[in-house]
FIKOLNU-124785 format. One line per 8 residues: their letters; for each residue x negated, y, z negated of C-alpha. Coordinates in steps of 0.25 Angstrom, whole numbers, padded with zeros to 4 digits, m for minus. Layout:
A = X:Y:Z; ... .
//
This chain:
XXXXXXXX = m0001:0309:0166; 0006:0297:0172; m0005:0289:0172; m0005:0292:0155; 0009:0289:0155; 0005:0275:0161; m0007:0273:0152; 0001:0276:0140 .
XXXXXXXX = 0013:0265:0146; 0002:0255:0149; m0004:0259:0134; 0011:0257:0129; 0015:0244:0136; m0001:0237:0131; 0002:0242:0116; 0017:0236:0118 .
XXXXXXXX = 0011:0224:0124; 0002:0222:0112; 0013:0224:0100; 0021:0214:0107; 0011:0203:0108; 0006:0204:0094; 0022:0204:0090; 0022:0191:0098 .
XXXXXXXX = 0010:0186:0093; 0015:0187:0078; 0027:0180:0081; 0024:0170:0089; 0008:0169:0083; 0009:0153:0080; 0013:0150:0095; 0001:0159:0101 .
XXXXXXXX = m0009:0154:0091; m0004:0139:0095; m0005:0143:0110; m0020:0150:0108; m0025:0136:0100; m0019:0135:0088; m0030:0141:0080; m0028:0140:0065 .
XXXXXXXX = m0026:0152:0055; m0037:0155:0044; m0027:0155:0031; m0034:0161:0018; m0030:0149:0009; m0040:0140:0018; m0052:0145:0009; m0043:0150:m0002 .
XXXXXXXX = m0037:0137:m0005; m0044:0128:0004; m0060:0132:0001; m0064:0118:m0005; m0077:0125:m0013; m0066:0129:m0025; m0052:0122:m0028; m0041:0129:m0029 .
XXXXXXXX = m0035:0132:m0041; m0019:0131:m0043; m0010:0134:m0055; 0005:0133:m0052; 0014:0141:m0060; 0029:0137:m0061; 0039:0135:m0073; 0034:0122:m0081 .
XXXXXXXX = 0048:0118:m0080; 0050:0119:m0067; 0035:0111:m0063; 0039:0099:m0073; 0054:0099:m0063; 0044:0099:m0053; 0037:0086:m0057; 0048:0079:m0063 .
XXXXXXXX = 0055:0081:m0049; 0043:0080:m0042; 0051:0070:m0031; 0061:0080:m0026; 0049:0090:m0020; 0055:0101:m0024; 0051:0113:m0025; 0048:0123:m0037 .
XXXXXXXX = 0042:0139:m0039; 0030:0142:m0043; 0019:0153:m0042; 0003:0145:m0039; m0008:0150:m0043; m0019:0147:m0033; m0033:0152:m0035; m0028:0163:m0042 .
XXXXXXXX = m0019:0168:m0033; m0003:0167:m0037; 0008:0163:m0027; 0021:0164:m0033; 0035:0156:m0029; 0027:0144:m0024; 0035:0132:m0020; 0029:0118:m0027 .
XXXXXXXX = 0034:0104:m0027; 0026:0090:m0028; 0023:0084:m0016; 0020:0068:m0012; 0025:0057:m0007; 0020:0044:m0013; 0013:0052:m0023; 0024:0061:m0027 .
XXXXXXXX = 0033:0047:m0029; 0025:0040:m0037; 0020:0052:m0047; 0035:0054:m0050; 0037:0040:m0051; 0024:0042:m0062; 0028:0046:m0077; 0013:0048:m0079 .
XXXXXXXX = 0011:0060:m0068; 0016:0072:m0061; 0005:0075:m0054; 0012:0078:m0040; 0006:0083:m0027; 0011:0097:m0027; 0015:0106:m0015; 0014:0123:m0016 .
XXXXXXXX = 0022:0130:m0004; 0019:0145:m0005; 0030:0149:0005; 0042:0141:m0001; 0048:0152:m0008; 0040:0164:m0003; 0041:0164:0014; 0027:0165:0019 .
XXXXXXXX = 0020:0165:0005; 0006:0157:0005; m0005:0154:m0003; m0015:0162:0005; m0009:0157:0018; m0007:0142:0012; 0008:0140:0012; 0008:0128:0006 .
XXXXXXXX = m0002:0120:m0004; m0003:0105:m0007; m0009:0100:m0021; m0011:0086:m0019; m0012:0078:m0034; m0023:0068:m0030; m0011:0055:m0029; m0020:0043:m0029 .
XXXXXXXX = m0032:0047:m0026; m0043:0046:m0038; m0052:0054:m0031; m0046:0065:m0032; m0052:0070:m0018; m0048:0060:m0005; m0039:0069:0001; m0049:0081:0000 .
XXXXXXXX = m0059:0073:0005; m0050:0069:0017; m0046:0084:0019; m0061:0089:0019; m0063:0079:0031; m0051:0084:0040; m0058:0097:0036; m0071:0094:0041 .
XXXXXXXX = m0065:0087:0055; m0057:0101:0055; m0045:0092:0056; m0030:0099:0053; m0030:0095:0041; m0025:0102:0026; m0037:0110:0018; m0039:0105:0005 .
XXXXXXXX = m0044:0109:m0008; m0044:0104:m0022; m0032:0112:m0033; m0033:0112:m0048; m0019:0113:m0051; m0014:0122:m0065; 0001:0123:m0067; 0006:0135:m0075 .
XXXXXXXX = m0010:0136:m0079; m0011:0121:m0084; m0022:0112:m0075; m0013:0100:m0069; m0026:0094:m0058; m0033:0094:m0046; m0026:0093:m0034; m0029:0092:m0019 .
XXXXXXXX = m0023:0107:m0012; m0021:0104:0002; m0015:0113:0013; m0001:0108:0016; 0001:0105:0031; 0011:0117:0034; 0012:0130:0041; 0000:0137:0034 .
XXXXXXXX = m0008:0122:0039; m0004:0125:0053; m0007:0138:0053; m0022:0137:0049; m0024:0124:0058; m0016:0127:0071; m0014:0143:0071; 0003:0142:0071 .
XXXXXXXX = 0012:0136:0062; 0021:0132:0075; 0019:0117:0075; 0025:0109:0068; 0022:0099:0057; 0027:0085:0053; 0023:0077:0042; 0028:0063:0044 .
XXXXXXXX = 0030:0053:0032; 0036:0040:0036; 0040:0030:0025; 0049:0022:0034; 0054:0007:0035; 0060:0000:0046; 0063:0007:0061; 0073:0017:0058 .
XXXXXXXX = 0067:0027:0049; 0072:0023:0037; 0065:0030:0025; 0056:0022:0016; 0062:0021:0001; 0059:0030:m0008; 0044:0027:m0018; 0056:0026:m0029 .
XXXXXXXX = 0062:0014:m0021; 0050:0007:m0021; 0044:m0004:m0032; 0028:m0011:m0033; 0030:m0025:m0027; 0019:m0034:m0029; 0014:m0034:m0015; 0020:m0021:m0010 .
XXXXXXXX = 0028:m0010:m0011; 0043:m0016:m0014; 0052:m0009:m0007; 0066:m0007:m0015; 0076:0000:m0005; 0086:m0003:m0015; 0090:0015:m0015; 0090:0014:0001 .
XXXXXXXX = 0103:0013:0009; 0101:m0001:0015; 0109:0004:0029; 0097:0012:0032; 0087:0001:0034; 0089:m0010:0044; 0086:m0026:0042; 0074:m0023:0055 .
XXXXXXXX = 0069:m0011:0044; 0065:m0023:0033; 0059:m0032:0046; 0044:m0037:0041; 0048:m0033:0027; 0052:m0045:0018; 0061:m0044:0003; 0052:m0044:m0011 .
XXXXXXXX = 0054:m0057:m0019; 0062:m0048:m0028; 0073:m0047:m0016; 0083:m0036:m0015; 0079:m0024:m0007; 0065:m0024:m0008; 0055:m0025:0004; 0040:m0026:0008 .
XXXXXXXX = 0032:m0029:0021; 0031:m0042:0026; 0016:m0043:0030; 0015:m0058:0032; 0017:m0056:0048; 0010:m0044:0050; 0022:m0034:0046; 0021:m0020:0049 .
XXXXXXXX = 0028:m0011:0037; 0026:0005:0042; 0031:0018:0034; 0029:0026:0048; 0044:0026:0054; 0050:0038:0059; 0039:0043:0068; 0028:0044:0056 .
XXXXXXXX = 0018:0036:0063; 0019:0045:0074; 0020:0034:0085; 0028:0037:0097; 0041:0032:0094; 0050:0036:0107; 0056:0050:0108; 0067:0050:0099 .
XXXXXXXX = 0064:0061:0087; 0071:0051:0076; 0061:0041:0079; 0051:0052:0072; 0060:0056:0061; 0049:0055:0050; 0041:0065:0058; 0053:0076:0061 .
XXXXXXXX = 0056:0074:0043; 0042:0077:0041; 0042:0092:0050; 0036:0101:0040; 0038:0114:0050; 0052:0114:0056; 0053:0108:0068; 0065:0106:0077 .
XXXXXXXX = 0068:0093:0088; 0059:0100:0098; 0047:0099:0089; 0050:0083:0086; 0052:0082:0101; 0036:0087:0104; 0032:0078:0093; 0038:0066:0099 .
XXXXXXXX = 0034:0069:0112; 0018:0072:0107; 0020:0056:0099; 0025:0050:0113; 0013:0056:0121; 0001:0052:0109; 0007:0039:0109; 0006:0038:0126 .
XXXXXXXX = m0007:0044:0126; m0004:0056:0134; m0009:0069:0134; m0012:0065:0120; m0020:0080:0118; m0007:0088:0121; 0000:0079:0111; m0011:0078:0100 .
XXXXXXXX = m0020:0086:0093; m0031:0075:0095; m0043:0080:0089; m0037:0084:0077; m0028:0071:0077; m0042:0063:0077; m0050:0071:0066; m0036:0065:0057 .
XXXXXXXX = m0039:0053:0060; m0052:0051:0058; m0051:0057:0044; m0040:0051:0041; m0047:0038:0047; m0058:0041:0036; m0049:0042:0024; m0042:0029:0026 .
XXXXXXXX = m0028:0035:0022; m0019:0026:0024; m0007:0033:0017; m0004:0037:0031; m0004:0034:0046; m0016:0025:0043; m0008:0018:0034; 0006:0010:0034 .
XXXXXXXX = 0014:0025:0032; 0014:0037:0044; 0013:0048:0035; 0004:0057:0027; 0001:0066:0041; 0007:0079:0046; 0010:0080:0061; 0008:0096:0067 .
XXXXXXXX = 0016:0096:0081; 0011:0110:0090; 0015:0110:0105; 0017:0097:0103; 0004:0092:0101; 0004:0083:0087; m0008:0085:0077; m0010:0077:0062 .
XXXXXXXX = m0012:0081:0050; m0018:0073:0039; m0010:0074:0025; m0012:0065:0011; m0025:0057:0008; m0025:0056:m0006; m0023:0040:m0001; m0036:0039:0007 .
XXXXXXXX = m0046:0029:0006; m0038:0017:m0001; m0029:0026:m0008; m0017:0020:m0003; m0019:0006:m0010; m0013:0001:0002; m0021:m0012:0013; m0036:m0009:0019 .
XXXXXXXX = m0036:0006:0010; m0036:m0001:m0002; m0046:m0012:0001; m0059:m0003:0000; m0067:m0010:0012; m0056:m0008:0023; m0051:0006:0018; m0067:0010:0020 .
XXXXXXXX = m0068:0003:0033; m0053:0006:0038; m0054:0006:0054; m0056:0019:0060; m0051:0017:0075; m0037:0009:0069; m0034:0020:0058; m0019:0022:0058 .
XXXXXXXX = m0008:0010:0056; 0005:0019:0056; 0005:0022:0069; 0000:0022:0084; m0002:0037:0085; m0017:0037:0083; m0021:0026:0094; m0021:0036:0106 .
XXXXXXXX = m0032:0042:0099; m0037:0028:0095; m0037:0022:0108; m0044:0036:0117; m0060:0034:0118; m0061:0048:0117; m0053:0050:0105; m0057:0040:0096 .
XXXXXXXX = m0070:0044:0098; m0066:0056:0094; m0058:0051:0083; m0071:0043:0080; m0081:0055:0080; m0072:0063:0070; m0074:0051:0061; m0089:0051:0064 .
XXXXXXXX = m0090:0064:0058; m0081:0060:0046; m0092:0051:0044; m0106:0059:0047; m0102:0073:0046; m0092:0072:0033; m0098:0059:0025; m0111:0058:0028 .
XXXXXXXX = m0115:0071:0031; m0113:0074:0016; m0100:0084:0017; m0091:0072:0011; m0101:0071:m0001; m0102:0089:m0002; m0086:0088:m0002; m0084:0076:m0012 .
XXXXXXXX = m0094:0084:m0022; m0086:0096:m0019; m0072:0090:m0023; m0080:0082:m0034; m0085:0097:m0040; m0071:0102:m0040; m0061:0091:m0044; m0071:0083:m0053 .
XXXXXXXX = m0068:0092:m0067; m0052:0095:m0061; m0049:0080:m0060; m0055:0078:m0075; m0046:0088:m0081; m0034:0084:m0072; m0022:0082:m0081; m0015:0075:m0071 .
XXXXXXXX = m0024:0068:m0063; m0019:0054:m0058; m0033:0048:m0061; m0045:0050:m0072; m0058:0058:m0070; m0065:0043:m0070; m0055:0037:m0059; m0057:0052:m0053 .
XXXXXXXX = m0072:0050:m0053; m0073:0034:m0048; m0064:0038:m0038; m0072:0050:m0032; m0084:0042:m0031; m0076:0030:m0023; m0070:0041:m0015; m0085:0045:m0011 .
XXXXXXXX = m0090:0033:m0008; m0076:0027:0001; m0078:0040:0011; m0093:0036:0012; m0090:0022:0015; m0078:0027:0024; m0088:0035:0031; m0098:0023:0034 .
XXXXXXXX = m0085:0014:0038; m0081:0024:0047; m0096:0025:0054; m0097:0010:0055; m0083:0010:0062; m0089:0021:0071; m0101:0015:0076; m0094:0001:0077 .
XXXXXXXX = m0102:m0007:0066; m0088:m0008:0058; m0073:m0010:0064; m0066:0000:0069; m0052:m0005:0070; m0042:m0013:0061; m0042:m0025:0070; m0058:m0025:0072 .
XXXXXXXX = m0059:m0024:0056; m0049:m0036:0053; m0059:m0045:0063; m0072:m0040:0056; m0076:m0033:0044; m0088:m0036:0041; m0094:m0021:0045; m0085:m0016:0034 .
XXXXXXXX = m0093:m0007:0026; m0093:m0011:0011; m0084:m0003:0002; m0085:m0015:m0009; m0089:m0002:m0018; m0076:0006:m0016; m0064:0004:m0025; m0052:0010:m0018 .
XXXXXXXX = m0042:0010:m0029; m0052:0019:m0037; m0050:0031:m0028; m0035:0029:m0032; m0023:0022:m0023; m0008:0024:m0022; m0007:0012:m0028; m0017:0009:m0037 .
XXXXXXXX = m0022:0012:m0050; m0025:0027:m0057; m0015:0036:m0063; m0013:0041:m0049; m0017:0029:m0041; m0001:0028:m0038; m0002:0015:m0048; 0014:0020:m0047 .
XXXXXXXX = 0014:0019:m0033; 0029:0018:m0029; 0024:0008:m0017; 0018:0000:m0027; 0005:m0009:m0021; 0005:m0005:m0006; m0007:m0014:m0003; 0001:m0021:0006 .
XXXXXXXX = 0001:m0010:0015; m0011:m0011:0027; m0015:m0004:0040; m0015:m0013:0051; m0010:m0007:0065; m0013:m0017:0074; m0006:m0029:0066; 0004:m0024:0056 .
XXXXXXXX = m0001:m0025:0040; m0014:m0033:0038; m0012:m0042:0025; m0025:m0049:0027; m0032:m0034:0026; m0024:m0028:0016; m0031:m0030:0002; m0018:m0030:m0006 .
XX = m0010:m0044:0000; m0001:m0046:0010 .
//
């Protein structure tokens, strides 16, 4: 009889036991899947939504008043209601606003379109609402890009890498029932993103975007501030508060021959001119938290003094070399760069501006994520990416200009030739195995007869179609630069292609404005461009800006 009783006490105290871990494990379920590895969560909307064999078809409904105050405010980002309906199924009190930057600038600066970029966030209004399991949706509108297809094609190789990176998949776009164009749907990088890739939404995100002059942080003038100069951007600061800036912020920076307060780079010595202040370019910067304001402005999840501290602390180690594992997902850090490497985007750390990149902080250890590549391969109309034989042989071992963060990985034997072996199979696995050619047909299938009947489309079916073809054969010769830089029968550096370039492969046949440029030509070729003819603008780490390379003067 006593020994029932104990069996039932023991049989009592298990079962408490039991109820009181599973209570624990739902309430602190991130942390313990972060503690048992971070495995990621299988969400429904990934082949939903995300299953590239059929686009998704989208129709918005909201009052057409209330969408024509949206795009005649486009600017403020605001949001407005409306229900969306997404193959069929219909969510209601959906949050939508245009999104952008550049892009979103010069659009409403544009009398000719409204095509904006547009952001869906199911859990705006409705606490927990998704679009099976999607919290929130990107439609990017295609800015500058001709082909309709560089981003995709970017996202499909961080997909095959199995890099964290966004899923993608081609929208056609209806609102109230009325076709208004194909648009790229991407995953946004938020808690549903972190869910599927790391198992917990208890990191933290960040998404720089540094525009900055001078040493103190100051912002960098609004696109409306800025007028074309005839050799650069003309930089009015005539709306800025003057006891903000510094006489050291303008140093290397000489007055238009129209005077008053506008500016442009002095490159005649070798001037640097970065938009990376504020932390941006993630280079160790001592441990003050204001030195890395553009960082803790850009926190997408909420994050408190503690969090910044870790991040810091991660940057200082990355930038020492120590224990560089514990303070950085490397493998995945170098699957990013070596398709970013490959796509030439110099709208970006590779380029004169630290931005377009998310930063996921867990435990401290720092991860990036890639973000924006409509601009790839010579779509920033800007140095080496708008001269087609550079942007196609662009060094592989010197990729990034903005910043240091990178040469840690750079400089370590065993990294690089990891770095490198990613890029190998960029090049045999992706392109010349055939799946680049299975993936272009498959978008080419899809989008062809959409971007024909696109009522809003930023370029014509012909541009459209001369622009997929160049886009086709750019990877190809990409590909065969990036193998020659490999095996060592082409450069691999900035410095080593500056000495000799006679290995370049020929990319006589590519025209690089034809796939579309921020700056250049087409409907959407950002011909509106608030920063006017940036071809000033060139990658050159080691020695400042590099006149003599860039294509578009000095």
């Amino acid at each position: 009889m006593l020994g029932g009783k104990h069996t039932t006490g023991i049989i009592i105290a298990i079962t408490s036991i039991a109820v009181l871990i599973c209570l624990l494990a739902v309430a602190f379920s991130d942390k313990i899947t972060g503690l048992l590895g971070g495995n990621g969560v299988t969400h429904a909307y990934e082949s939903k939504l995300f299953d590239t064999d059929e686009i998704i078809t989208i129709d918005i409904q909201m009052d057409e008043e209330d969408w024509e105050t949206m795009l005649q405010n486009a600017m403020s980002e605001e949001y407005y209601t409306c229900d969306v309906v997404i193959n069929g199924e219909t969510i209601k009190n959906v949050a939508i606003r245009p999104k952008g930057n550049t892009s979103l600038s010069s659009i409403a600066s544009n009398p000719d379109t409204d095509r904006y970029s547009l952001k869906l966030e199911f859990d705006h209004y409705v606490k927990g609402q998704t679009c099976f399991g999607l919290d929130k949706l990107i439609l990017n509108n295609n800015y500058a890009d001709a082909t309709n297809m560089k981003e995709a094609i970017v996202y499909d190789m961080f997909e095959f890498l199995d890099a964290d990176a966004s899923l993608y998949n081609y929208a056609s776009v209806s609102v109230n029932g009325e076709y208004i164009g194909v648009y790229l749907a991407l995953e946004a990088v938020e808690q549903s993103f972190m869910l599927r890739n790391y198992g917990t939404q208890d990191g933290e995100l960040y998404k720089p975007d540094s525009m900055e002059i001078g040493g103190d942080n100051n912002s960098f003038p609004s696109p409306s501030s800025l007028s074309p100069g005839p050799s650069g951007p003309d930089m009015d600061f005539s709306d800025f508060d003057s006891s903000k800036f510094a006489p050291s912020d303008f140093e290397g920076m000489t007055p238009l021959s129209g005077g008053g307060n506008s500016f442009k780079p002095d490159m005649s010595e070798g001037g640097d001119f970065s938009f990376g202040g504020g932390g941006a370019d993630l280079n160790y910067n001592g441990d003050d938290l204001d030195n890395y304001s553009t960082i803790w402005d850009g926190a997408i999840t909420n994050t408190t003094e503690k969090d910044h501290k870790r991040v810091v602390t991660a940057l200082k180690n990355i930038s020492e070399g120590t224990d560089i594992e514990e303070y950085l997902d490397v493998d995945n850090v170098l699957k990013y760069m070596a398709v970013h490497t490959f796509a030439v985007n110099m709208d970006s750390l590779s380029g004169t501006m630290a931005h377009n990149y998310y930063i996921y902080e867990y435990d401290g250890q720092l991860n990036i994520i890639p973000w924006d590549y409509n601009l790839s391969w010579g779509g920033m109309g800007m140095g080496n990416s708008s001269n087609a034989e550079e942007m196609i042989n662009d060094a592989i071992d010197t990729p990034f200009s903005s910043t240091d963060f990178f040469d840690v990985l750079l400089e370590n034997e065993e990294y690089l030739a990891k770095y490198h072996e990613y890029l190998n199979m960029l090049v045999e696995e992706y392109v010349e195995s055939g799946r680049f050619e299975a993936v272009y047909n498959r978008i080419r299938s899809q989008i062809d007869s959409l971007v024909e009947t696109d009522p809003t489309a930023f370029y014509n079916y012909d541009e459209y179609e001369a622009a997929a073809e160049m886009l086709y054969k750019t990877i190809l010769l990409r590909a065969e630069s990036i193998k020659g830089q490999l095996d060592g029968t082409i450069p691999s550096t900035d410095e080593e292609q500056k000495a000799d370039s006679s290995a370049f492969v020929d990319a006589s046949e590519i025209d690089v404005t034809a796939m579309g440029q921020m700056n250049g030509g087409g409907a959407g070729g950002g011909g509106d461009s608030p920063f006017g003819d940036m071809s000033f603008f060139k990658r050159d780490k080691k020695g400042g800006q590099s006149p003599d390379k860039a294509t578009g003067g000095d």
